[in-house]
C-alpha positions as a Markdown table, in Angstrom:
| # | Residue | x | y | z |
|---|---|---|---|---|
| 1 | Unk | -40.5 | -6.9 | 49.8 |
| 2 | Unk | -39.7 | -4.3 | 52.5 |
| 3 | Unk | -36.6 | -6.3 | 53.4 |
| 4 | Unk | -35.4 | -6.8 | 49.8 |
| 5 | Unk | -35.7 | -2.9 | 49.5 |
| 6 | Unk | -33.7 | -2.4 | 52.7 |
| 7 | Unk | -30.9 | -5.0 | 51.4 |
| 8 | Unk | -31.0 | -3.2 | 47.6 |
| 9 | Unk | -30.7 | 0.4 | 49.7 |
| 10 | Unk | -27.8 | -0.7 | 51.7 |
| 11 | Unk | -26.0 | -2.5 | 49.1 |
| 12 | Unk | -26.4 | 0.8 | 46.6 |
| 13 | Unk | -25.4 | 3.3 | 49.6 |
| 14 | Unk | -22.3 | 0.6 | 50.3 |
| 15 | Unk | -21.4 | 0.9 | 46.5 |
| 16 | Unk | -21.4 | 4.7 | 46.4 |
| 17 | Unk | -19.8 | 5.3 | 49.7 |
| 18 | Unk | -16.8 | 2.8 | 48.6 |
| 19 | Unk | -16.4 | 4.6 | 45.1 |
| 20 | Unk | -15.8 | 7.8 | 46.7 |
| 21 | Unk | -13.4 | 5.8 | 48.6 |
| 22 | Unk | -11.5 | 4.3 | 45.4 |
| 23 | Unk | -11.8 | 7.8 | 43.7 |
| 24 | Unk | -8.9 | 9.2 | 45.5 |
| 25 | Unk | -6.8 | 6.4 | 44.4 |
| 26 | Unk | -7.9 | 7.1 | 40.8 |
| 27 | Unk | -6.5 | 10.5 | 41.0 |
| 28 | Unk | -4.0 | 11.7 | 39.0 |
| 29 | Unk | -2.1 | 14.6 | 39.2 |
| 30 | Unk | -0.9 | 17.0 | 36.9 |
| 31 | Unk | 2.0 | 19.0 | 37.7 |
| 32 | Unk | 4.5 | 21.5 | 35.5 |
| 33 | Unk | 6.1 | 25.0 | 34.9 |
| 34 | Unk | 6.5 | 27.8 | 33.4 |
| 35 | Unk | 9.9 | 29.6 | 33.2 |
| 36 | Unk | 11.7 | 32.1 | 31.2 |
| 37 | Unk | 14.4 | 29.0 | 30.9 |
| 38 | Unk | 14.5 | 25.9 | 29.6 |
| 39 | Unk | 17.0 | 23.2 | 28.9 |
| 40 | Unk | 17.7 | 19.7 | 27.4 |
| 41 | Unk | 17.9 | 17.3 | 30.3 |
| 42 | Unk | 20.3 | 13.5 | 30.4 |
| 43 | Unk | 21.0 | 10.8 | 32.7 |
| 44 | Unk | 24.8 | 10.0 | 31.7 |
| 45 | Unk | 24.4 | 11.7 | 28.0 |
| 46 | Unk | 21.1 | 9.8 | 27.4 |
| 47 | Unk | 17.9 | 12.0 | 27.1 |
| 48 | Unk | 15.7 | 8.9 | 25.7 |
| 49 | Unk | 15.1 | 5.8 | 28.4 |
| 50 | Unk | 18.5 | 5.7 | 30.6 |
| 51 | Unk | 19.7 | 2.8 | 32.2 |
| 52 | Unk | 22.3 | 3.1 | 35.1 |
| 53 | Unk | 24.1 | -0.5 | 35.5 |
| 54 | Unk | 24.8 | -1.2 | 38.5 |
| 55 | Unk | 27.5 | -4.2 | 38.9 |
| 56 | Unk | 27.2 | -7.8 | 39.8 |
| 57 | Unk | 27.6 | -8.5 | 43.9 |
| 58 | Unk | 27.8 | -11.6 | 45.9 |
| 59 | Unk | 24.6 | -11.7 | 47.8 |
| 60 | Unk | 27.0 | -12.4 | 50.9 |
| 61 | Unk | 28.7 | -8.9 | 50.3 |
| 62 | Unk | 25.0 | -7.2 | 51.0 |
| 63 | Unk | 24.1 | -9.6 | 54.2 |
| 64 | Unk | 23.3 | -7.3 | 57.5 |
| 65 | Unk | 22.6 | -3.9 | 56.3 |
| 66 | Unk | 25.1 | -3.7 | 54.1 |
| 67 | Unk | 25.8 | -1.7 | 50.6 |
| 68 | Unk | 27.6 | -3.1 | 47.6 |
| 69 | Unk | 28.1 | -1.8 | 44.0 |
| 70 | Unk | 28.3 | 2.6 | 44.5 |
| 71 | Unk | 28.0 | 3.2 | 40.5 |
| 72 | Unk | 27.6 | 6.9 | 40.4 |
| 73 | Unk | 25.5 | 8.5 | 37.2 |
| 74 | Unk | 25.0 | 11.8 | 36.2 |
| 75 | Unk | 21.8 | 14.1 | 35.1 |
| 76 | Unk | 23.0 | 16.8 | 33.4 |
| 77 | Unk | 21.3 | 20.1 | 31.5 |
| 78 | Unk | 22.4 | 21.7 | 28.4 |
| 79 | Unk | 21.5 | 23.7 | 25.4 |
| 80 | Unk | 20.0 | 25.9 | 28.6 |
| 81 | Unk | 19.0 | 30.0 | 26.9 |
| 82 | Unk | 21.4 | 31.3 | 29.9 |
| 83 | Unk | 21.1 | 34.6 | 32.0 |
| 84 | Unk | 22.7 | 37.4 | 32.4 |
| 85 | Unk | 21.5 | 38.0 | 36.3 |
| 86 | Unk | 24.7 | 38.3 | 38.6 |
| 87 | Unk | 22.3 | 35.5 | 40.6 |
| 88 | Unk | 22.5 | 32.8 | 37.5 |
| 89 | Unk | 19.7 | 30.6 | 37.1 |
| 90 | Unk | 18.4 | 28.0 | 40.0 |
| 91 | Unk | 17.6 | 24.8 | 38.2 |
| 92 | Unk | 17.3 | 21.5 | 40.5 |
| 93 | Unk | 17.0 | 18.0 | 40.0 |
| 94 | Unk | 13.2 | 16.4 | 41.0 |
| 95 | Unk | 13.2 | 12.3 | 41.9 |
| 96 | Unk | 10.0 | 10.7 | 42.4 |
| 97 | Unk | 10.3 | 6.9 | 43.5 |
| 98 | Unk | 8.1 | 4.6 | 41.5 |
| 99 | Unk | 7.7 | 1.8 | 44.1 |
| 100 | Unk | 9.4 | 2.6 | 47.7 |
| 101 | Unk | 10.0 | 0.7 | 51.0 |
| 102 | Unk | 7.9 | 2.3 | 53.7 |
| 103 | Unk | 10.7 | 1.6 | 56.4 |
| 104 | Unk | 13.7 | 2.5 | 54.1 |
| 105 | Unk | 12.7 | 5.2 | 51.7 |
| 106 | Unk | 14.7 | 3.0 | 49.6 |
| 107 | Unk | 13.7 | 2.1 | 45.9 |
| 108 | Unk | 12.1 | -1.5 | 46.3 |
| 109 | Unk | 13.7 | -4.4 | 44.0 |
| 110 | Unk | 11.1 | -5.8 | 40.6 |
| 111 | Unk | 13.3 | -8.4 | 40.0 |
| 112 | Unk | 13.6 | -11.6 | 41.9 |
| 113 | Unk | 16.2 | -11.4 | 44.0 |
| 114 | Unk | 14.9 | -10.7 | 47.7 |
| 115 | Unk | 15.9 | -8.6 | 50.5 |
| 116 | Unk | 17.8 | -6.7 | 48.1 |
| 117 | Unk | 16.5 | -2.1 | 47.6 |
| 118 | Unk | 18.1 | 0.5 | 45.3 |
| 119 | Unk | 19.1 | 3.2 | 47.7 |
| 120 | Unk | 20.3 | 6.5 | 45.9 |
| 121 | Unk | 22.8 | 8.7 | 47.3 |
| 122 | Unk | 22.5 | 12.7 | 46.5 |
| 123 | Unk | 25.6 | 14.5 | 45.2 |
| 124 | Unk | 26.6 | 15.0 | 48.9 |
| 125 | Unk | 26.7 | 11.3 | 49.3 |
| 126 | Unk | 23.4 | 11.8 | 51.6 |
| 127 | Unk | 21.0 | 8.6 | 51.4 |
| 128 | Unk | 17.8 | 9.8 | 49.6 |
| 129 | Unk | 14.6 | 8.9 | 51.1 |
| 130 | Unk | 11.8 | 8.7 | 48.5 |
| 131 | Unk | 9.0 | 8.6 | 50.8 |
| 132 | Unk | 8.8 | 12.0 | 49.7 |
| 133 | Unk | 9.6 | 14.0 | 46.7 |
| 134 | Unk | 13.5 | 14.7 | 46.6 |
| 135 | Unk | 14.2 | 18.1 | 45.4 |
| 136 | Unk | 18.8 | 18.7 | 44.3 |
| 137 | Unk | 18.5 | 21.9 | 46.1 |
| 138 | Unk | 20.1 | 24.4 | 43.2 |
| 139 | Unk | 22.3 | 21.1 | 42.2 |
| 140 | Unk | 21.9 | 22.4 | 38.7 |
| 141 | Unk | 22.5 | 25.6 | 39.0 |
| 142 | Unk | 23.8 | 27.6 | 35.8 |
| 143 | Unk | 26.0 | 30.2 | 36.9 |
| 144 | Unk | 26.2 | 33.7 | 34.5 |
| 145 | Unk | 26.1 | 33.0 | 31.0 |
| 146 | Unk | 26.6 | 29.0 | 31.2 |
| 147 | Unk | 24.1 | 27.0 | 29.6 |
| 148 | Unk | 25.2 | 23.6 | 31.0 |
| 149 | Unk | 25.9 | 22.1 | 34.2 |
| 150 | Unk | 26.0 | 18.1 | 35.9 |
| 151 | Unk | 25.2 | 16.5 | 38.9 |
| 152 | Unk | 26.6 | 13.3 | 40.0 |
| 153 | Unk | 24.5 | 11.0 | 41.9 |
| 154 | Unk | 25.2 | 7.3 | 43.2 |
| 155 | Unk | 23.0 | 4.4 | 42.9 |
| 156 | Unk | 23.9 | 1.4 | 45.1 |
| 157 | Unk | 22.0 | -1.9 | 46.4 |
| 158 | Unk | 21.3 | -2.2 | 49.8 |
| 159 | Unk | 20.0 | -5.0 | 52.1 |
| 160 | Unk | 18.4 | -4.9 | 55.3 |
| 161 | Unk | 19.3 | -8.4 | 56.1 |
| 162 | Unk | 19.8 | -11.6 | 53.8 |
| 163 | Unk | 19.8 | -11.1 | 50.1 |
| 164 | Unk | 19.4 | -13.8 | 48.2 |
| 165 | Unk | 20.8 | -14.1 | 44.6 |
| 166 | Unk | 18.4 | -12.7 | 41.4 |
| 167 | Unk | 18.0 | -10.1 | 39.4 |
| 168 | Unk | 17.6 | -6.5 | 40.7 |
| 169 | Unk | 15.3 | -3.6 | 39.0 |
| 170 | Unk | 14.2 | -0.1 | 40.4 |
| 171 | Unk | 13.4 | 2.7 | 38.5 |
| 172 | Unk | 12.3 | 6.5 | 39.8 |
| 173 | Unk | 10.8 | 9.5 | 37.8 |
| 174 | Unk | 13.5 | 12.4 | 37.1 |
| 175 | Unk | 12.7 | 16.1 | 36.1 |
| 176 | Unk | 14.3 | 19.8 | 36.3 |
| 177 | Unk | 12.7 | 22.5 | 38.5 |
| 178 | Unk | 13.6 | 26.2 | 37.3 |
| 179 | Unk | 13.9 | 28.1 | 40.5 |
């Protein structure tokens, strides 16, 4: 008896210590703003569910750390209230990666064709690493009295060594920051 209540003790303790464990990977965060403007925000004039199409490549074009198939799209803001501070308004774009490569900061491939990442170029034609939470830098910024403005980023596929032919699907989180 004295051993079974040992074994149930354990097991219990084993179960509690592991769901505090799993509880940080239950977490969700909640994160927001709240600014004297506000805007409609688009990726290439579509505010509902955008899709950037990327075009078909040969898989041999993307063999050896190579990129194929720069398609640039743009997020955009209008319908923005406006300012009339000399300074203008500092609005950037916010990209969250959805499933990244650890050693690429790349967006990682869905579909079935391997070896094959989404890497996004910023509007300086900079490689984004999504390994951390990219932030346009004022790439939005509204100047006096505008209420619109457009960035223009790049998506292309990239491959570390041998793609191999398939589909390819990546997809990242966008916002606005007003600062």
């Amino acid at each position: 008896m004295k051993m079974n209540r040992a074994l149930i003790s354990a097991a219990l303790a084993s179960v509690i210590f592991s769901g505090n464990a799993l509880a940080s990977d239950n977490t969700i965060t909640f994160m927001g703003e709240v600014t004297d403007e506000t805007c409609s925000v688009s990726v290439n004039g579509t505010d509902a569910a955008p899709v950037v199409l990327l075009p078909t490549v040969t898989a041999t074009a993307l063999n050896g750390s190579q990129t194929a198939g720069q398609t640039t799209f743009d997020i955009g803001v209008t319908g923005c209230t406006g300012t009339s501070d000399p300074a203008g308004v500092q609005i950037s774009t916010v990209f969250v990666g959805n499933n990244v490569s650890a050693t690429t900061g790349n967006l990682l491939n869905s579909g079935d064709a391997d070896d094959v990442e989404i890497q996004i170029l910023d509007t300086s034609d900079t490689e984004i690493d999504f390994r951390n939470v990219f932030n346009g830098g004022g790439d939005l910024s509204l100047a006096t009295d505008e209420t619109s403005a457009t960035a223009t980023y790049t998506a292309q596929y990239y491959s570390a060594g041998t793609a191999t032919t398939g589909t390819v699907q990546a997809s990242l989180q966008y916002a606005v920051s007003y600062q």
